[in-house]
Backbone bond lengths (Angstrom), bond angles and torsions (degrees), N, CA, C in turn:
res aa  C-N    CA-C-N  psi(-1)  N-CA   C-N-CA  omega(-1)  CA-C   N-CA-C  phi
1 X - - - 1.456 - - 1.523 108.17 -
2 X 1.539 91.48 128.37 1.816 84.41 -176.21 1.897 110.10 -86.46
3 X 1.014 102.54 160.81 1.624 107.56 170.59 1.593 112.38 -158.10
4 X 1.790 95.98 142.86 1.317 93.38 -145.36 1.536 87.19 -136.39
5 X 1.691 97.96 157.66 1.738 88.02 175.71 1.725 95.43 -113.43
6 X 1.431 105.95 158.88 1.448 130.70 179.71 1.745 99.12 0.10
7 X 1.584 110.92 -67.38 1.576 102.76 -158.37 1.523 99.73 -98.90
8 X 1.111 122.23 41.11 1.240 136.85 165.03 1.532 128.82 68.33
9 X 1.293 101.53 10.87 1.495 117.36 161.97 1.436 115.82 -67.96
10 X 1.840 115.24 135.58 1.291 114.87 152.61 1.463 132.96 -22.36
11 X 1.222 141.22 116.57 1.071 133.42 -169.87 1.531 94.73 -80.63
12 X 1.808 111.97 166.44 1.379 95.43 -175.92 1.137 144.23 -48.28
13 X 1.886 108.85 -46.50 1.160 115.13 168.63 1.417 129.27 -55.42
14 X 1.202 118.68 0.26 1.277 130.51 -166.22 1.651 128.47 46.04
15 X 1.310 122.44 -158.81 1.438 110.10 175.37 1.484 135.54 -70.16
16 X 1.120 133.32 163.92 1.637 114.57 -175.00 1.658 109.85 -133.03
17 X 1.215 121.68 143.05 1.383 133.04 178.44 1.524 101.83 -48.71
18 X 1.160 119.61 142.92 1.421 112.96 158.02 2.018 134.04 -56.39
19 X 1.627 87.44 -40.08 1.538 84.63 169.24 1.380 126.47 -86.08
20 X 1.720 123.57 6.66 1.748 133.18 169.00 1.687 91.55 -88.08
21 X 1.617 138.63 3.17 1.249 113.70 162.19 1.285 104.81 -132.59
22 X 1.245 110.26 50.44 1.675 135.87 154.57 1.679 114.00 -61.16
23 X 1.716 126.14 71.50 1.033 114.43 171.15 1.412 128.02 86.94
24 X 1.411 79.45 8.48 2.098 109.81 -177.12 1.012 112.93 -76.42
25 X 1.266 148.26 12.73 1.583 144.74 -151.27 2.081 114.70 -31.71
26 X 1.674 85.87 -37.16 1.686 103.92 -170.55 1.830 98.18 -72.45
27 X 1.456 111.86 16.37 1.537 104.78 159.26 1.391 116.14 -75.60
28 X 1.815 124.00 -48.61 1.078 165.30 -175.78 1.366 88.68 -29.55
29 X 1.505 113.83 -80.63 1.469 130.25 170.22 0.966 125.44 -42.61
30 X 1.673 140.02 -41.71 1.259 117.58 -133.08 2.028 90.52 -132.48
31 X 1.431 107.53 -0.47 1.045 124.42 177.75 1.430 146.58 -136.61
32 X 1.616 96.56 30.01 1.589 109.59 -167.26 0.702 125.48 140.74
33 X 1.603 125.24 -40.81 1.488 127.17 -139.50 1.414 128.38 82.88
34 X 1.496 116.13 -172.75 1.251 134.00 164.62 1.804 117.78 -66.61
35 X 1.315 102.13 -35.56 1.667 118.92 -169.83 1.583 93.31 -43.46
36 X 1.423 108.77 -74.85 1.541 103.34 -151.12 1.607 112.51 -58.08
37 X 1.403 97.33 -46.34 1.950 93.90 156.08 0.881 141.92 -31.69
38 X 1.446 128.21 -13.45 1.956 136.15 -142.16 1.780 66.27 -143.12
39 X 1.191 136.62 -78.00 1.421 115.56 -154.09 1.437 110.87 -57.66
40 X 1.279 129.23 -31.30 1.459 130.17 -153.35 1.814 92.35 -95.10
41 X 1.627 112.29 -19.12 1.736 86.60 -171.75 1.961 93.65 -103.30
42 X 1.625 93.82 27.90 2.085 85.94 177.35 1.797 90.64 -107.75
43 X 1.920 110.56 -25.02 1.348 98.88 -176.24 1.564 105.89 -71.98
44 X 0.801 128.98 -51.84 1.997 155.06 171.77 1.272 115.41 7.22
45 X 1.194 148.59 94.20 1.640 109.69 160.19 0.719 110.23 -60.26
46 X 1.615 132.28 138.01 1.434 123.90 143.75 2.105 121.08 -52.59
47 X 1.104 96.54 159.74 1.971 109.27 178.28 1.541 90.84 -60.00
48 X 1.618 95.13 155.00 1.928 102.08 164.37 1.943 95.50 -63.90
49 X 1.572 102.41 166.42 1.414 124.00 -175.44 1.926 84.48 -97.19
50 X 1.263 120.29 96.73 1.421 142.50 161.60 1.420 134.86 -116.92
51 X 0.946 119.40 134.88 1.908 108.03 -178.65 1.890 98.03 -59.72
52 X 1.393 139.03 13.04 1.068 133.28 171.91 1.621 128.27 -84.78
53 X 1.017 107.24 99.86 1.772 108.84 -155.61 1.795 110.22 -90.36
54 X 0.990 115.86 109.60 1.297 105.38 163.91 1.677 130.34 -42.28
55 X 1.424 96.99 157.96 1.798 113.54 -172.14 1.762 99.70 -54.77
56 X 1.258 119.58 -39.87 1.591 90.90 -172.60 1.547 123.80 -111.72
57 X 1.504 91.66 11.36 1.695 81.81 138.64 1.526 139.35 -101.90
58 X 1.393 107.13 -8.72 1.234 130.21 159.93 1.539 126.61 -45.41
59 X 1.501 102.96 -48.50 1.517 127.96 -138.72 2.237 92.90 -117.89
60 X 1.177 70.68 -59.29 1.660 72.76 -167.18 1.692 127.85 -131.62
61 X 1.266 114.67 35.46 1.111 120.62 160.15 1.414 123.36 -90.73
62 X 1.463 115.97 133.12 1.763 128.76 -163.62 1.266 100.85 99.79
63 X 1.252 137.15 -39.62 1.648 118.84 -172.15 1.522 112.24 -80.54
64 X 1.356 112.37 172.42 1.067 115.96 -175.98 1.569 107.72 -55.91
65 X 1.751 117.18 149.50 1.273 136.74 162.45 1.938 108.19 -17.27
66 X 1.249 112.47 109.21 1.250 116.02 -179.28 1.352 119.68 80.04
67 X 1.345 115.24 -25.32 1.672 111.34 -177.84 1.430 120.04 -99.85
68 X 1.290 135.48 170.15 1.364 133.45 -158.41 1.341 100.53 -82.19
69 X 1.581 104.80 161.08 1.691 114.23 -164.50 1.748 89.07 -156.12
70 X 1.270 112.67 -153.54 1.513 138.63 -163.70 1.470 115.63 -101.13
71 X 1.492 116.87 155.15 1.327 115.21 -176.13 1.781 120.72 -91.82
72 X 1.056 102.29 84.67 1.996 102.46 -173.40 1.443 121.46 -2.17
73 X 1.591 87.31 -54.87 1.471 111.24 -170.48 1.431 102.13 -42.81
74 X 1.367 107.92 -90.73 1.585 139.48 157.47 1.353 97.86 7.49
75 X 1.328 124.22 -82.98 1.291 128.16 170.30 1.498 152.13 -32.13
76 X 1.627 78.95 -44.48 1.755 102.70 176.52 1.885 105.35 -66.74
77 X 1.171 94.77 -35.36 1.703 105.90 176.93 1.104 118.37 -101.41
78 X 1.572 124.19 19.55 1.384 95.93 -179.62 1.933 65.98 -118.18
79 X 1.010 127.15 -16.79 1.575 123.90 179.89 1.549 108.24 -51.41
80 X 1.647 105.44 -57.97 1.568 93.56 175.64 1.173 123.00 -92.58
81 X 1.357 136.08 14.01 1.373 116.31 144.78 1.652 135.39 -74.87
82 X 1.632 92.47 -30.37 1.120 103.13 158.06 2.076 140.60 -48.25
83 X 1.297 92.78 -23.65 1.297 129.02 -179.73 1.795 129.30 -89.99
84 X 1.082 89.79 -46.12 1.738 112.19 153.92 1.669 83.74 103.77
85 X 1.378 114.75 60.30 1.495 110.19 169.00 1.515 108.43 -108.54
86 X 1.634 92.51 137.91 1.441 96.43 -150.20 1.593 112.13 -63.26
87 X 1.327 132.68 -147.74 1.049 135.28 177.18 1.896 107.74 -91.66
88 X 1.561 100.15 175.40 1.452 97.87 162.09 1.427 135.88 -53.54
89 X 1.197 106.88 -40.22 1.571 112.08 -173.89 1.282 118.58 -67.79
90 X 1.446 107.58 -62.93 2.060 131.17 165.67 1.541 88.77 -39.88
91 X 0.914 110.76 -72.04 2.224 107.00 -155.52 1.876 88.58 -55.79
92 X 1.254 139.38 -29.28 1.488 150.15 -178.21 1.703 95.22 -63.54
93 X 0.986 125.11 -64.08 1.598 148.86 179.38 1.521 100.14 -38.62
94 X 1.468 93.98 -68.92 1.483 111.17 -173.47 1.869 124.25 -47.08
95 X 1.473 82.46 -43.16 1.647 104.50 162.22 1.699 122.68 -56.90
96 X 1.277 102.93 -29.35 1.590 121.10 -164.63 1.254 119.11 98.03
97 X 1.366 121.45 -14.76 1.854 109.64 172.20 1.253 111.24 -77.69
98 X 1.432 105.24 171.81 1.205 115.44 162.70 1.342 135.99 -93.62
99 X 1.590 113.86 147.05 1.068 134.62 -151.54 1.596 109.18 -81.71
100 X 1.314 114.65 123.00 1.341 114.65 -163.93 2.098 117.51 -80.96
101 X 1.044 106.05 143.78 1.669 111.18 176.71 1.188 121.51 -86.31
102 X 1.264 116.99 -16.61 1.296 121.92 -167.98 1.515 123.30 -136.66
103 X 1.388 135.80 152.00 1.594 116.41 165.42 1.749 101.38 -65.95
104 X 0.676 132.06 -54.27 1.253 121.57 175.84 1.704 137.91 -61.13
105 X 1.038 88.35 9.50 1.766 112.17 145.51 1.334 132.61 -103.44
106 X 1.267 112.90 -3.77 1.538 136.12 -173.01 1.792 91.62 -105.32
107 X 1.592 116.49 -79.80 0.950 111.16 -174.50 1.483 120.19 -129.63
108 X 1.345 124.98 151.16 1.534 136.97 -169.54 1.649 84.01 -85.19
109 X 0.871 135.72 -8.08 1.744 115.10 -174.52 1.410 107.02 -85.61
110 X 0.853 118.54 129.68 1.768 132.10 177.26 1.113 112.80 -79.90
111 X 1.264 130.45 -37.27 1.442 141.87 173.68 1.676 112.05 -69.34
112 X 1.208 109.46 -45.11 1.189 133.30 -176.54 2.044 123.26 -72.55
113 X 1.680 94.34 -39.45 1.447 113.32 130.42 0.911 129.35 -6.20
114 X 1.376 90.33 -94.12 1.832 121.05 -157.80 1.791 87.83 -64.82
115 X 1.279 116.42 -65.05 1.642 102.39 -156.99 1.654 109.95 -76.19
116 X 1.248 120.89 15.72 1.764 109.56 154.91 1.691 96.99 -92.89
117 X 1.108 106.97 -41.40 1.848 95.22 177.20 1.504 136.33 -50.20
118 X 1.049 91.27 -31.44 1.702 116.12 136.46 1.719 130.17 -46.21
119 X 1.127 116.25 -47.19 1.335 124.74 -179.28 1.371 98.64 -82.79
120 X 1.530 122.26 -75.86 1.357 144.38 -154.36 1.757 120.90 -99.62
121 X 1.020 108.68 120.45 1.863 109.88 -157.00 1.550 83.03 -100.99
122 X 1.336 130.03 -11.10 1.446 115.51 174.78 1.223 103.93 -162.13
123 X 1.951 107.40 121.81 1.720 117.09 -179.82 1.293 117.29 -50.32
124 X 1.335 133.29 -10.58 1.544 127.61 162.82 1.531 107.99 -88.00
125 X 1.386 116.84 30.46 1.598 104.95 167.12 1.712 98.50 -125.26
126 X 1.570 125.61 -0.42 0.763 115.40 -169.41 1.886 128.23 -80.91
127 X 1.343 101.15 142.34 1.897 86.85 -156.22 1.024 118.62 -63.64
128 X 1.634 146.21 174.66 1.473 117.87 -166.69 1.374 113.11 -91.05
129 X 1.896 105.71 -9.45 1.631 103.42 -172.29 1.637 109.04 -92.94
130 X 1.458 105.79 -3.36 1.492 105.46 163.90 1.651 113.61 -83.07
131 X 1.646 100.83 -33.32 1.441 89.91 170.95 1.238 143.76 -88.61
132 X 1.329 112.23 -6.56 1.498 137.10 165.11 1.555 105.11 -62.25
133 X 1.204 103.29 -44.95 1.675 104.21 -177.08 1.570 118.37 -74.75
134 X 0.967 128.83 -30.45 1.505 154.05 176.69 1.436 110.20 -63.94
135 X 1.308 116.45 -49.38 1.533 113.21 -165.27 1.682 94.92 -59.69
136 X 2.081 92.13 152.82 1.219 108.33 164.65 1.555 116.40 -49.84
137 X 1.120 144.99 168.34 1.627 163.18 -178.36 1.595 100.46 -83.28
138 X 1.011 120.61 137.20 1.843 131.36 176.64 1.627 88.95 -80.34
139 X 1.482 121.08 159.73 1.309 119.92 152.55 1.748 123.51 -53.50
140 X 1.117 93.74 138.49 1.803 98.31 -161.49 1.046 137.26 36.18
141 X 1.525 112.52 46.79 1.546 130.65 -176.15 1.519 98.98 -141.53
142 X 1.469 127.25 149.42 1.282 140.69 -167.84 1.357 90.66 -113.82
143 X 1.415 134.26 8.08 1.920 137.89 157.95 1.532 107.22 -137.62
144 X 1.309 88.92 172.50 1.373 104.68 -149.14 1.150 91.53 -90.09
145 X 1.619 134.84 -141.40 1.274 144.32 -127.52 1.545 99.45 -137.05
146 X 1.499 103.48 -42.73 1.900 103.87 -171.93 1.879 90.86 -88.24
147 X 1.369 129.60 -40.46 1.514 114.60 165.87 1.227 125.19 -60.96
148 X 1.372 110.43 -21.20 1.781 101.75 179.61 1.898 103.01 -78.24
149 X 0.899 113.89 -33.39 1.586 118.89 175.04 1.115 94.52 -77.48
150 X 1.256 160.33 -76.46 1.172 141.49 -172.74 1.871 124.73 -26.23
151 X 1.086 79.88 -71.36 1.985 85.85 160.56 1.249 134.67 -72.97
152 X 1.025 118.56 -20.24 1.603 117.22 138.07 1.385 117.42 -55.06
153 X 1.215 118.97 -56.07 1.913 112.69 178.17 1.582 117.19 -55.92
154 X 1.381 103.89 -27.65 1.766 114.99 -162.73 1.817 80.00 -88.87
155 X 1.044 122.91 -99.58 1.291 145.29 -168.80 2.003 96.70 -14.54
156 X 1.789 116.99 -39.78 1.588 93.92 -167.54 1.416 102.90 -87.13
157 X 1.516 107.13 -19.66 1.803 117.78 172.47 1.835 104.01 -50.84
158 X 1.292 113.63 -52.07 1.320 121.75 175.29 1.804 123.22 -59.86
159 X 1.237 96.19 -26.16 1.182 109.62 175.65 1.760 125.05 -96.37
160 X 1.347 105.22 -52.33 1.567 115.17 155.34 1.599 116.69 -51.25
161 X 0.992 132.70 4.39 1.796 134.29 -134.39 1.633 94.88 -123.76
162 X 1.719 94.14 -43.48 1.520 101.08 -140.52 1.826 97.46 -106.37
163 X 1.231 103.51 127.31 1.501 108.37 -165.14 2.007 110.89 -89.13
164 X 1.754 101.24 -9.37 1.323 112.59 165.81 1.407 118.46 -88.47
165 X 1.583 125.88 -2.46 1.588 128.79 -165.96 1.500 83.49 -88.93
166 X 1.800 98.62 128.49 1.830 114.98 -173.22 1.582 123.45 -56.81
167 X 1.756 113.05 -8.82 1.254 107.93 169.23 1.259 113.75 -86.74
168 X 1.294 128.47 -11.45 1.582 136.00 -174.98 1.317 85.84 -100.23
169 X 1.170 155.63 -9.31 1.415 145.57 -167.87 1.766 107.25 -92.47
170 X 1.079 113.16 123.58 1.662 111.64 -172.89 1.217 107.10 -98.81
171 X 1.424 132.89 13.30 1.643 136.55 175.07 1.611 114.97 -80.60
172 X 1.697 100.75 -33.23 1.193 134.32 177.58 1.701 113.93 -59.87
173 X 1.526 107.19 107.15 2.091 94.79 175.30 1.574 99.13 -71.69
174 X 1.830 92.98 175.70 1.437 77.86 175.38 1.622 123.74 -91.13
175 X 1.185 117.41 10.72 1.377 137.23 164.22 1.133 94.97 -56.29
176 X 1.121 116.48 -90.70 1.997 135.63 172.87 1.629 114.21 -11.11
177 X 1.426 113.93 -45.25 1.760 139.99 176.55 1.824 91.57 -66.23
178 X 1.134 117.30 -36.74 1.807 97.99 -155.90 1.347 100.13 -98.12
179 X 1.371 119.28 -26.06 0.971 149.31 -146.53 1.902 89.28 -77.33
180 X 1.675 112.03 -64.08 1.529 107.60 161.18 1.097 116.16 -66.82
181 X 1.641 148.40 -43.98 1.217 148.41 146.56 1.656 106.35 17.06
182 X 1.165 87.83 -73.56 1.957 114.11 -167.70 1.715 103.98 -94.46
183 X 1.666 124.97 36.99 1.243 115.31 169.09 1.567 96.06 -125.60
184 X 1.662 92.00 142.09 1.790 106.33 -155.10 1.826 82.63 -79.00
185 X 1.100 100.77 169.39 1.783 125.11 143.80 1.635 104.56 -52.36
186 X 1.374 113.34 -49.75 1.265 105.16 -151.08 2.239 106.88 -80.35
187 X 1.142 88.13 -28.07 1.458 119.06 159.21 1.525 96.55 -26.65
188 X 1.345 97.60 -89.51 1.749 126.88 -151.75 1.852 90.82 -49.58
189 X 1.377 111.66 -51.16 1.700 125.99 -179.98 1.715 110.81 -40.88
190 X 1.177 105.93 -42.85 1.330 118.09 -158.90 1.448 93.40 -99.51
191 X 1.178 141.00 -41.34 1.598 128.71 173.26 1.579 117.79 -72.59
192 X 1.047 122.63 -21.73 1.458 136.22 172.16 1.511 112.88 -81.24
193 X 1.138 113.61 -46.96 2.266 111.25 -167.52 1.736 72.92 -112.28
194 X 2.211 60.54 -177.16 1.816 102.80 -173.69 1.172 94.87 -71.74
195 X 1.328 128.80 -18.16 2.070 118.53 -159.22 1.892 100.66 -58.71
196 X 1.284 100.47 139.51 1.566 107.56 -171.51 2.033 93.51 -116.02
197 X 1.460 116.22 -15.20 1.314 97.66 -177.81 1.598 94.71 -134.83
198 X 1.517 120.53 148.94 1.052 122.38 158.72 1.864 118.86 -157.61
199 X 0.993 125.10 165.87 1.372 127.13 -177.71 1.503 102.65 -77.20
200 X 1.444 119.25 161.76 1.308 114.94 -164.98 1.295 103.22 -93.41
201 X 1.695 130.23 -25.21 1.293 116.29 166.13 1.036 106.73 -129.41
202 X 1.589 116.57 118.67 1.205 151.67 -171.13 1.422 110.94 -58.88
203 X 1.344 129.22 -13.19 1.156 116.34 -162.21 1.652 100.43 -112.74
204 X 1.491 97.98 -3.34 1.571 99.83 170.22 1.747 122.14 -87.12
205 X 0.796 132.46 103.88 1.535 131.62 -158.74 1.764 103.16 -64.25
206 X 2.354 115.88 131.35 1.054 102.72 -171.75 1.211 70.34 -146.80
207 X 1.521 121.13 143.78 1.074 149.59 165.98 1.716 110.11 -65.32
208 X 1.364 123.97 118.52 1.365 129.64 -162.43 1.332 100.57 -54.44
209 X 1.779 125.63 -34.91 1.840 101.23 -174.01 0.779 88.13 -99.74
210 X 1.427 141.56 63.15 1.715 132.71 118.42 1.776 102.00 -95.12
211 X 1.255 131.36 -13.36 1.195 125.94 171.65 1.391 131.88 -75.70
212 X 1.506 124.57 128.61 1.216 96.50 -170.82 1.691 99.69 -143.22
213 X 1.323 134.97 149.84 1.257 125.25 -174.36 1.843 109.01 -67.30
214 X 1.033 105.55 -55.85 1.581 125.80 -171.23 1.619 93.27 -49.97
215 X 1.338 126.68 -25.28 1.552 124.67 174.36 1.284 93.94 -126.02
216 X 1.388 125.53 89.52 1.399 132.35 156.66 1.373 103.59 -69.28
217 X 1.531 138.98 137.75 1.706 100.02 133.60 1.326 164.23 -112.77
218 X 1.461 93.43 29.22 1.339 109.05 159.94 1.627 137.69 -116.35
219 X 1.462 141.28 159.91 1.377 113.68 170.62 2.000 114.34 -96.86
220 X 1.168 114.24 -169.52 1.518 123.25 169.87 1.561 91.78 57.57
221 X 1.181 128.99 23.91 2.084 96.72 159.70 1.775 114.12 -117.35
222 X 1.584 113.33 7.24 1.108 97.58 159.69 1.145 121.11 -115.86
223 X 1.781 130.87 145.84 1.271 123.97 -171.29 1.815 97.21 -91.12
224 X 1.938 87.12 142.62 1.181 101.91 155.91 1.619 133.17 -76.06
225 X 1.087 112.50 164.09 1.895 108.49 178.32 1.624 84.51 -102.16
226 X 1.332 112.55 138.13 1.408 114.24 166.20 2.040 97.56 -135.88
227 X 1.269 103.78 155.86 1.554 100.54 -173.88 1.791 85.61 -159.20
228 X 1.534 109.75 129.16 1.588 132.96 -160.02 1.325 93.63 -122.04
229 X 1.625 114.53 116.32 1.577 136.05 151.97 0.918 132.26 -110.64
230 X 1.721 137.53 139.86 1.435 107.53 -37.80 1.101 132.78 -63.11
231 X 1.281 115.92 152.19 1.726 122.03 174.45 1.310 122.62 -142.21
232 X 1.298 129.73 113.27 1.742 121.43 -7.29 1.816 123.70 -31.57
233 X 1.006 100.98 170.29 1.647 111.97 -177.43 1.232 119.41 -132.70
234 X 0.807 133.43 133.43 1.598 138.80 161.02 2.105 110.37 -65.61
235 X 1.254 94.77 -83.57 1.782 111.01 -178.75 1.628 100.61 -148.92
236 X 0.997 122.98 -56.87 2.020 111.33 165.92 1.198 124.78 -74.25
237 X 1.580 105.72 141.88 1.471 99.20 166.04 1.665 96.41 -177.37
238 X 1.590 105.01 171.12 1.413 116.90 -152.78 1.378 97.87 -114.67
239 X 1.420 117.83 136.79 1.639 111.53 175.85 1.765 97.68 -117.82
240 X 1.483 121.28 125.28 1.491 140.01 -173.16 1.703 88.92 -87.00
241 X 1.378 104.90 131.36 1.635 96.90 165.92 1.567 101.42 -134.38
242 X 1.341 125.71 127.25 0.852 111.34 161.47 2.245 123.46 -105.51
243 X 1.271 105.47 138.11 1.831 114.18 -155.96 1.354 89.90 -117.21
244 X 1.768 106.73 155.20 1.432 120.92 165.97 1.876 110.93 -83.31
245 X 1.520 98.71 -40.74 1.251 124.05 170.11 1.534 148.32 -115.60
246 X 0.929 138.33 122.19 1.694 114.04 161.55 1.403 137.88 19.62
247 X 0.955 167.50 165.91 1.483 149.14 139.03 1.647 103.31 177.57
248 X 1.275 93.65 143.56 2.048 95.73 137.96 1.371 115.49 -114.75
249 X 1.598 83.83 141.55 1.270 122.51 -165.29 1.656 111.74 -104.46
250 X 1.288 124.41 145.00 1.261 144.82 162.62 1.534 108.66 -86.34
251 X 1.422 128.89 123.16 1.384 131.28 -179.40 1.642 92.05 -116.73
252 X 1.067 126.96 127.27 1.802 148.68 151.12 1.072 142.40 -126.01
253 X 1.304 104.03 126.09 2.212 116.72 -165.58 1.552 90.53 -102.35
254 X 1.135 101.13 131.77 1.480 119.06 154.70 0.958 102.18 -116.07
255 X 1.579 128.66 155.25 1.511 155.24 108.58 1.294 131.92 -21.34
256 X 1.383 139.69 127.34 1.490 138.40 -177.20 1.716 98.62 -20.12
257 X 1.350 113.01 -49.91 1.540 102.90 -137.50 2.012 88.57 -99.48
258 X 1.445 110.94 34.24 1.418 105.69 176.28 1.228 120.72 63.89
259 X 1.192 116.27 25.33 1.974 119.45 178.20 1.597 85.31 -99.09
260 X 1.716 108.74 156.85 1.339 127.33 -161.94 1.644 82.47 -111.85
261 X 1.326 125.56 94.39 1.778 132.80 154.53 2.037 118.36 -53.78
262 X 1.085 81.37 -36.49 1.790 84.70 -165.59 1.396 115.67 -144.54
263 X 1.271 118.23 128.66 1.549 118.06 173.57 1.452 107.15 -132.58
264 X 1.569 105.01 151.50 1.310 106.64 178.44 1.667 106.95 -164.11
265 X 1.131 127.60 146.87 1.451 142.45 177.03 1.023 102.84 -89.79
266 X 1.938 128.83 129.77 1.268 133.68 -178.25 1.315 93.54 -130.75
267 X 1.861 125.73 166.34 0.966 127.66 146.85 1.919 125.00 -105.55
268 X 1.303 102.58 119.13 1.601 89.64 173.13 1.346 108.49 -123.54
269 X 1.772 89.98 165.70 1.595 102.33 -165.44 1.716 99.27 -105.70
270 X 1.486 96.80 -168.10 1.625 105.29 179.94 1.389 106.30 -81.69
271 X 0.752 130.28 138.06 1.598 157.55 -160.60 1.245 122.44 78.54
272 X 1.817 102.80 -110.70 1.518 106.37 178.97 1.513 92.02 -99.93
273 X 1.362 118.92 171.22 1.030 145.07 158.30 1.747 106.17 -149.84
274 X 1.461 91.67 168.25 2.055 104.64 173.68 1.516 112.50 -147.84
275 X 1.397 104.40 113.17 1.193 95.91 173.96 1.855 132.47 -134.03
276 X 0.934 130.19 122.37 1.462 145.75 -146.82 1.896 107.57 -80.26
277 X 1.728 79.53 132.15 1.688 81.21 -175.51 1.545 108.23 -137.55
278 X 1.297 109.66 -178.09 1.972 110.03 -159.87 1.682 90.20 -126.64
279 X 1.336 139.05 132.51 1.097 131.76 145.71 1.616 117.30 -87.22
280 X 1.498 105.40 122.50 1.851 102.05 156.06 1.250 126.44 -14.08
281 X 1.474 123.98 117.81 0.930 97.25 147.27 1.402 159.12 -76.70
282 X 1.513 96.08 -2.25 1.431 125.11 144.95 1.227 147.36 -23.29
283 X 1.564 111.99 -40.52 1.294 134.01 156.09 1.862 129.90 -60.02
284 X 1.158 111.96 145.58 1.645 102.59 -164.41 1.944 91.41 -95.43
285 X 1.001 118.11 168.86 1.553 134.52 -168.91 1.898 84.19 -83.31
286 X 1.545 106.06 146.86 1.267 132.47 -172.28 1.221 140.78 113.47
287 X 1.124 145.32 -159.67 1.178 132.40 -139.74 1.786 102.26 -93.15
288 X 1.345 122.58 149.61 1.505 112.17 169.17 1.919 86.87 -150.20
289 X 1.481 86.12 169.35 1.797 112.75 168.51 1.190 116.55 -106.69
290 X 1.150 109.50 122.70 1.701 98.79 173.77 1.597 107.46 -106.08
291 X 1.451 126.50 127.36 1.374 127.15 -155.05 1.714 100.73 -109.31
292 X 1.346 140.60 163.54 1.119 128.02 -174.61 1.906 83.21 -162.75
293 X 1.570 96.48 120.23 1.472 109.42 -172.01 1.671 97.77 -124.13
294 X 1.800 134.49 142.28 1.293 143.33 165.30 1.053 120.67 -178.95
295 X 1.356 112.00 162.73 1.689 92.95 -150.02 2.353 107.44 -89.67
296 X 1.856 90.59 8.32 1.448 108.38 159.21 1.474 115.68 -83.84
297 X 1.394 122.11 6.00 1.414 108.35 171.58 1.367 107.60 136.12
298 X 1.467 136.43 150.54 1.426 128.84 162.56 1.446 123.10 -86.02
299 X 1.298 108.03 168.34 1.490 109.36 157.39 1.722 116.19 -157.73
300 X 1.687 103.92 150.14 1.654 87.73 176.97 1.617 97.81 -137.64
301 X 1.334 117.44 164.78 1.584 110.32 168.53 1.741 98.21 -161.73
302 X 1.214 101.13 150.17 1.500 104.57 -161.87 2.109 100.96 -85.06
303 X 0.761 118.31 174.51 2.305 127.65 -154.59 1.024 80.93 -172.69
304 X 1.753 98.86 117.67 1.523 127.38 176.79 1.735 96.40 -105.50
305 X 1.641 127.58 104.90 1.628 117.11 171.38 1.460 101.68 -82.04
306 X 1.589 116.98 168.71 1.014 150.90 -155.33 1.506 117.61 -142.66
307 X 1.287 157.83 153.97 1.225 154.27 87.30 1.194 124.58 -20.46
């Protein structure tokens, strides 16, 4: 696992085997954090999706940190036979496709062929997690055809199921619903850690010096620091912003009940800046939002008015 710091250097510890963070959590801590993890698995390719399993899940996953353990594989199949899960083809059926006659309806690999023919003297004995793994790739999918239906069936069960998932949630407007709809992965990454740069879809692998702040490409996923003087307020007061970059900015007051009171266009620079604002006196004493929108990042912080 690679891990990387901000400008894309090895962090000290450098990279780590997959099976030395077998259940290690006290890596997290004692070596970085999460950061260098999250940058190094956006630079990463991931392996092709193959029934070909690497040595440490094979070899040493479940045992203690660094020492030998059990074979996944092994497991994963001796789990569903144990279980009475049917074969590849039937669980294929079950899905609604059709059930294949041949290895070479399963897979275009010849090599790949030959060594289940080896295992399996007949494609209806084959297990389903060998055959899930095996199938050819759908167009623009890294799985095949009976796993992509599979996770679709699991994933809406998970989703239909769950009375906390925000489209089943009725607290939620439907503004509020689209609003996560349209929030990236890479989003959520960048409002949570220290990471200040990232590609907008994470699942596409980019080498960190192709990243660059000054060419972000997206706006709204990094939060601004904003800090409001005085607070409470009378009618003056100072809004602290701190920016990665340049920008104009959109400044907006709402009211408890989400009405937009005040708008105004600011310019901020890279770092800190301070910049001074007048409340109406028009406005009644209580609670407001002050919103801060650019395409360097957002920010919001709640302005208590006064009499």
């Amino acid at each position: 696992l690679m891990r990387f710091e901000e400008n894309g250097d090895d962090i000290t510890f450098g990279a780590i085997d997959l099976r030395d963070g077998f259940f290690k959590p006290t890596i997290l801590k004692d070596e970085g954090g999460i950061e260098p993890f999250l940058r190094g698995l956006a630079a990463q390719e991931h392996q092709f999706v193959d029934p070909m399993i690497m040595n440490d899940l094979r070899n040493f996953l479940f045992g203690p940190p660094g020492a030998g353990g059990i074979d996944l594989l092994a497991v994963n199949i001796a789990r569903a036979r144990e279980r009475g899960i049917s074969d590849y083809n039937t669980v294929r059926t079950d899905l609604g496709l059709s059930a294949h006659t041949s290895l070479s309806d399963l897979t275009s690999n010849v090599e790949l062929q030959t060594k289940l023919a080896t295992v399996y003297t007949d494609i209806n004995e084959i297990d389903p997690w060998i055959g899930f793994m095996s199938e050819d790739h759908i167009n623009d999918a890294i799985i095949g055809e009976g796993l992509n239906e599979l996770f679709a069936l699991q994933f809406g069960f998970l989703r239909d199921g769950d009375r906390y998932y925000y489209e089943n949630d009725p607290a939620f407007s439907a503004t509020e619903i689209e609003t996560i709809k349209n929030t990236k992965l890479s989003e959520i990454v960048l409002r949570n850690t220290s990471i200040e740069t990232l590609q907008e879809n994470v699942f596409d692998a980019v080498p960190r010096e192709e990243l660059a702040v000054e060419f972000f490409p997206f706006a709204g996923v990094m939060n601004m620091k904003l800090k409001a003087y005085p607070n409470p307020v009378q009618k003056y007061f100072n809004i602290q912003i701190e920016a990665r970059r340049p920008s104009t900015a959109t400044l907006r007051i709402f009211d408890a009940g989400g009405v937009e009171v005040e708008s105004q266009a600011i310019q901020i620079t890279r770092g800190t800046s301070t910049h001074s604002f007048e409340l109406s006196d028009a406005l009644a004493s209580g609670l407001y939002v002050v919103s801060l929108q650019s395409d360097a990042g957002n920010g919001e912080l709640k302005l208590i008015k006064t009499k």
